[in-house]
C-alpha positions as CSV (number, residue, x, y, z in Angstrom):
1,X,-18.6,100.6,-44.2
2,X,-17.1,99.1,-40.8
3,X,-14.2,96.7,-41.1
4,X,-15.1,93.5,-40.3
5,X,-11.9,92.3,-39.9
6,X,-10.7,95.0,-37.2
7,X,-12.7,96.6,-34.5
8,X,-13.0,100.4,-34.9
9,X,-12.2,100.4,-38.3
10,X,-14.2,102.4,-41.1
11,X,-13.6,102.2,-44.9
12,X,-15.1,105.4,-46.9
13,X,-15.7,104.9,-51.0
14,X,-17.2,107.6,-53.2
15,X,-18.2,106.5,-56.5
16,X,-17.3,103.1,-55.8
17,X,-13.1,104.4,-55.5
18,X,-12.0,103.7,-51.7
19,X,-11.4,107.5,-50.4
20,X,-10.1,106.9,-46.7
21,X,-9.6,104.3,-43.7
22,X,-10.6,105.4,-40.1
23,X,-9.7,103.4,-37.0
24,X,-11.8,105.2,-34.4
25,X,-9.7,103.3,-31.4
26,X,-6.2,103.6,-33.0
27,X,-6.0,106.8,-35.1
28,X,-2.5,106.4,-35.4
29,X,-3.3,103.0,-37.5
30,X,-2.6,104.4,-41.1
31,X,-4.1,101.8,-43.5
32,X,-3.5,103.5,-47.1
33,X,-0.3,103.6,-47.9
34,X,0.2,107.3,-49.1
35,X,-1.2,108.6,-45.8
36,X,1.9,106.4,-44.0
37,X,3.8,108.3,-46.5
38,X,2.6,111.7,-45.5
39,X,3.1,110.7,-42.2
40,X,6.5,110.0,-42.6
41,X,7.3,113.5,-44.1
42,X,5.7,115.4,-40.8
43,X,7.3,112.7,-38.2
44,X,11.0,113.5,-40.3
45,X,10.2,116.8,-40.6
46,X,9.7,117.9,-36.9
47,X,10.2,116.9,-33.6
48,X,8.6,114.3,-31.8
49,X,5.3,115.1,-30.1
50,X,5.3,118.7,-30.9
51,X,2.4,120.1,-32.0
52,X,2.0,122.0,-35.6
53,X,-0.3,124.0,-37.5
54,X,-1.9,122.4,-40.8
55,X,-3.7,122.9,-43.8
56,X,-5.4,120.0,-45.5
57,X,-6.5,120.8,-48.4
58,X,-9.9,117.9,-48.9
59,X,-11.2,116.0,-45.6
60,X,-12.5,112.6,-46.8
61,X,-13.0,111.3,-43.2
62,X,-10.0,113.2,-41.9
63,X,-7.5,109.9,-41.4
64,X,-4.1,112.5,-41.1
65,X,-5.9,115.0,-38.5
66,X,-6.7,112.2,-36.7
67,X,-3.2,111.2,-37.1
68,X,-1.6,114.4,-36.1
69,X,-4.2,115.1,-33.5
70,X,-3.3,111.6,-31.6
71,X,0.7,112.1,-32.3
72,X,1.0,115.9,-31.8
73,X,-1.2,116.8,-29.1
74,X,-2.4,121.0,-29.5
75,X,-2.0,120.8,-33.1
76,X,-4.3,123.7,-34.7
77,X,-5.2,122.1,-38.2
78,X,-7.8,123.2,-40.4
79,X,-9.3,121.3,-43.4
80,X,-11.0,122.8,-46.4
81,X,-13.7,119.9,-48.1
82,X,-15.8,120.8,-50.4
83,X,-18.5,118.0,-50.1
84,X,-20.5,119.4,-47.1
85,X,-22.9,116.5,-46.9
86,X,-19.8,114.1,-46.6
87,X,-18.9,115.9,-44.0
88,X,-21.9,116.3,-42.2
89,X,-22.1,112.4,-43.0
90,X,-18.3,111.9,-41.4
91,X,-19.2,114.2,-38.1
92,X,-22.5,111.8,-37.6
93,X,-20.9,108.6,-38.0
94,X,-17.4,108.9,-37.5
95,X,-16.9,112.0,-35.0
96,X,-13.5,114.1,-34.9
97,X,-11.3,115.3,-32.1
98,X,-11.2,118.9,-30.6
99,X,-8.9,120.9,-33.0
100,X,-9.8,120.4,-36.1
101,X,-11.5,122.7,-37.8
102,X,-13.4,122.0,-40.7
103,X,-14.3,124.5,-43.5
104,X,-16.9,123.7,-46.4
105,X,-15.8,125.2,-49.8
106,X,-13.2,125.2,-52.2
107,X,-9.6,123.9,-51.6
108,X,-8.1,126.7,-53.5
109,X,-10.2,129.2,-52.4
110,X,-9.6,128.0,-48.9
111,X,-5.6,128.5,-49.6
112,X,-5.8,131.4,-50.8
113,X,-7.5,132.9,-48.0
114,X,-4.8,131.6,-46.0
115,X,-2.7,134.3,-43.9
116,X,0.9,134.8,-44.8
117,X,3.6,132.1,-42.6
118,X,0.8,130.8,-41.2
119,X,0.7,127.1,-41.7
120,X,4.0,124.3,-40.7
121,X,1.9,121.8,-43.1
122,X,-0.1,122.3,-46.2
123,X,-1.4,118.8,-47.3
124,X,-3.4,118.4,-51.1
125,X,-5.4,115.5,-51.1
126,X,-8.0,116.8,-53.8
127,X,-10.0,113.8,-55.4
128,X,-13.0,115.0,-57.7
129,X,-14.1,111.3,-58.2
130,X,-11.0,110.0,-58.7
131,X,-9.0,112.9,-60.5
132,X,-7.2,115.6,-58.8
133,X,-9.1,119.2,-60.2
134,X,-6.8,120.8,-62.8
135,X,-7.4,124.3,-60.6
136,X,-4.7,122.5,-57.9
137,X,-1.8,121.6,-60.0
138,X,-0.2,125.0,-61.3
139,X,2.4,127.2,-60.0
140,X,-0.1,130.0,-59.5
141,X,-2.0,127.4,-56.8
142,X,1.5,126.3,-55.3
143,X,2.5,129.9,-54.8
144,X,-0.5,129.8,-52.8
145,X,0.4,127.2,-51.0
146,X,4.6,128.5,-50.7
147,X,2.9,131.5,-49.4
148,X,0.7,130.0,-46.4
149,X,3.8,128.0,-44.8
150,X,6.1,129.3,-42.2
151,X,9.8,129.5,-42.9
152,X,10.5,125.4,-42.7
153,X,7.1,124.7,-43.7
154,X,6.2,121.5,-45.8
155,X,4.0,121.1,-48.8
156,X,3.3,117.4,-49.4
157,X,0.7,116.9,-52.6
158,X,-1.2,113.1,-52.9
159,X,-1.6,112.7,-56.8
160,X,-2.2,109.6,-59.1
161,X,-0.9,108.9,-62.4
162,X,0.3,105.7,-64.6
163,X,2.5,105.4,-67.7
164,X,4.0,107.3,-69.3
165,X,3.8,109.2,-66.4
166,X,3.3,113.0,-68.0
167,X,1.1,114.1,-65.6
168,X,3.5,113.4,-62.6
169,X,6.5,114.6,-64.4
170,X,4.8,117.7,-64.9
171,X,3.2,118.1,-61.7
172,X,7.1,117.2,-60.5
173,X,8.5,120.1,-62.6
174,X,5.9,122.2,-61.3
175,X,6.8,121.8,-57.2
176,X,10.3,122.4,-58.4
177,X,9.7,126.0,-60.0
178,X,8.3,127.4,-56.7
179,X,10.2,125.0,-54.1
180,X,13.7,125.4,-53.6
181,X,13.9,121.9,-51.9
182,X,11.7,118.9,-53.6
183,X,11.0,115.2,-53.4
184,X,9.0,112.5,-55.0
185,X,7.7,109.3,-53.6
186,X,6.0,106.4,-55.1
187,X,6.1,102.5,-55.3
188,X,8.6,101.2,-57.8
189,X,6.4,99.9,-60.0
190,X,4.5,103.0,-60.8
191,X,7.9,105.0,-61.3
192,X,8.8,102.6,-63.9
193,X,5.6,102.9,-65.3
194,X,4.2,99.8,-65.1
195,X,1.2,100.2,-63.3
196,X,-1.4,103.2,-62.1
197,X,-0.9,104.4,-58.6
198,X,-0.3,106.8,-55.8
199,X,2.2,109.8,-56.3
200,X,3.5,112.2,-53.5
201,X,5.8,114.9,-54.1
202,X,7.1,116.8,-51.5
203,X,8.4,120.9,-51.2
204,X,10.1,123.5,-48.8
205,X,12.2,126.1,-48.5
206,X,14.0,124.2,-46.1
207,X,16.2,120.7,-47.5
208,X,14.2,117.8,-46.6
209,X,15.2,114.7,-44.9
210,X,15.9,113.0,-47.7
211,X,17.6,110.1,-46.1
212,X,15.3,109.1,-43.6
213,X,12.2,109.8,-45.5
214,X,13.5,107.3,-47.9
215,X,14.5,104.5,-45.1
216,X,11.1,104.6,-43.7
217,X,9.3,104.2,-47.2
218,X,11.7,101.5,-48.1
219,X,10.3,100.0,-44.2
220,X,7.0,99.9,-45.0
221,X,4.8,97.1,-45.7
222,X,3.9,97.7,-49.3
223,X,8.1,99.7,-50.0
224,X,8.3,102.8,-52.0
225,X,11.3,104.7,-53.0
226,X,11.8,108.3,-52.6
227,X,13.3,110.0,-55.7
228,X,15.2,113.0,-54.2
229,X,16.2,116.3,-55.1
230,X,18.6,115.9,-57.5
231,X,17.3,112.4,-59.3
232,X,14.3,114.1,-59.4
233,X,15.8,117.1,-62.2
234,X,16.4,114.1,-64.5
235,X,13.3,112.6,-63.9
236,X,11.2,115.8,-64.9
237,X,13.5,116.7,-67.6
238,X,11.4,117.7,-70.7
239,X,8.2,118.4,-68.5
240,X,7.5,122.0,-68.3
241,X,5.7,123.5,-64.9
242,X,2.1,124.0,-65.5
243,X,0.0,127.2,-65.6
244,X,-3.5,127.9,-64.8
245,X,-4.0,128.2,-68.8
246,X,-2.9,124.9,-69.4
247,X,-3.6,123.1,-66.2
248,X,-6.1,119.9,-66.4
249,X,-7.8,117.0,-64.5
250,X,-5.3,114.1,-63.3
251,X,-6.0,111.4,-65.9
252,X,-8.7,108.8,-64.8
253,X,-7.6,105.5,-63.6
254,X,-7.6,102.5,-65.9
255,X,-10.5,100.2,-65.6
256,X,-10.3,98.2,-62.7
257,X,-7.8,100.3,-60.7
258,X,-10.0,100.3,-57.6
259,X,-12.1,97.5,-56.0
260,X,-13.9,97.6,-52.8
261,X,-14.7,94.1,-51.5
């Protein structure tokens, strides 16, 4: 649906749950909130301007390419969606730049085919409706993922979850048994569990900028708060990392959760 309140602007729902924003004219304008957030790990996490190599794990309508296609000119980035009529839908009405690659199939099939050190970013955005596939929350996926990325390398995962939380404090624990280095970002009211919401947690190899990855959440328009590294081992304490045996669906959103005027 265009945005009739901004010119350029697209809105894409599936299933009636608001999947992504595009501003053809401006695709640095970031309207959902956990795509400024993933933005903010790869504009901390290297320099300025230079250009890097990603994964993205599901396209939607490819808002972060965009992104990192505007901001870090000869970026290589590839994205793995599974939905090929969305995407056939996406290329018709809503076009993409030179370098980006797009690759129909499976997300996890798509990482696993990934070469060795061969990625700066590896971004999971997996919605099936509006739960994250159980298949892309275990270790044995991460490790996937730890493998793909070059010394450095960041893994940043969008996930959704409201009280009490178990999901994301297992999917926390989980980054933290194949990451040496980890973060967690949300609004505070989902991280008190008050509400249903957007969940990003963050891994490397490498430390991660902790410091100003959390002033530029707390600076954005709708504030989150970054839990870091060690804040984060009390948070998950109990939670056990997840295994393909055990692993399941992100739990469905409470009625309501998502409206599309």
């Amino acid at each position: 649906m265009p945005d009739l309140d901004r010119d350029g602007g697209w809105l894409l729902t599936l299933d009636g749950t608001p999947q992504s924003y595009v501003d053809l004219a401006d695709p640095t304008h970031l309207e959902f909130e956990y795509v400024q957030r993933i933005a903010h790990l790869v504009d901390t996490g290297f320099p300025a301007g230079e250009a890097v190599d990603a994964l993205h794990l599901g396209g939607g309508a490819l808002t972060l390419p965009r992104y990192l296609a505007a901001t870090r000119p000869g970026s290589r980035q590839r994205v793995a969606e599974i939905d090929g009529p969305l995407m056939d839908l996406v290329g018709e009405v809503l076009p993409w730049p030179d370098g980006i690659a797009v690759q129909v199939g499976d997300a996890r099939e798509a990482l696993a085919q990934a070469g060795e050190a061969t990625y700066d970013l590896v971004v999971a955005d997996v919605f099936r409706g509006s739960r994250t596939p159980g298949h892309l929350t275990s270790v044995e996926f991460l490790r996937h993922a730890a493998a793909a990325l070059r010394p450095g390398g960041r893994y940043a995962a969008n996930l959704a979850d409201g009280p009490p939380l178990a999901f994301a404090k297992a999917q926390a624990a989980t980054v933290r048994e194949v990451f040496e280095y980890s973060c967690l970002v949300a609004e505070p009211g989902v991280l008190r569990g008050r509400r249903y919401g957007n969940v990003m947690l963050l891994g490397s190899d490498r430390p991660l900028p902790e410091a100003e990855l959390a002033r530029k959440v707390a600076g954005d328009p709708f504030p989150a708060r970054m839990v870091g590294d060690e804040e984060l081992a009390r948070f998950v304490r109990g939670a056990r990392p997840v295994t393909d045996a055990e692993a399941q669906d992100s739990p469905p959103p409470p009625a309501g959760a998502f409206s599309v005027g």
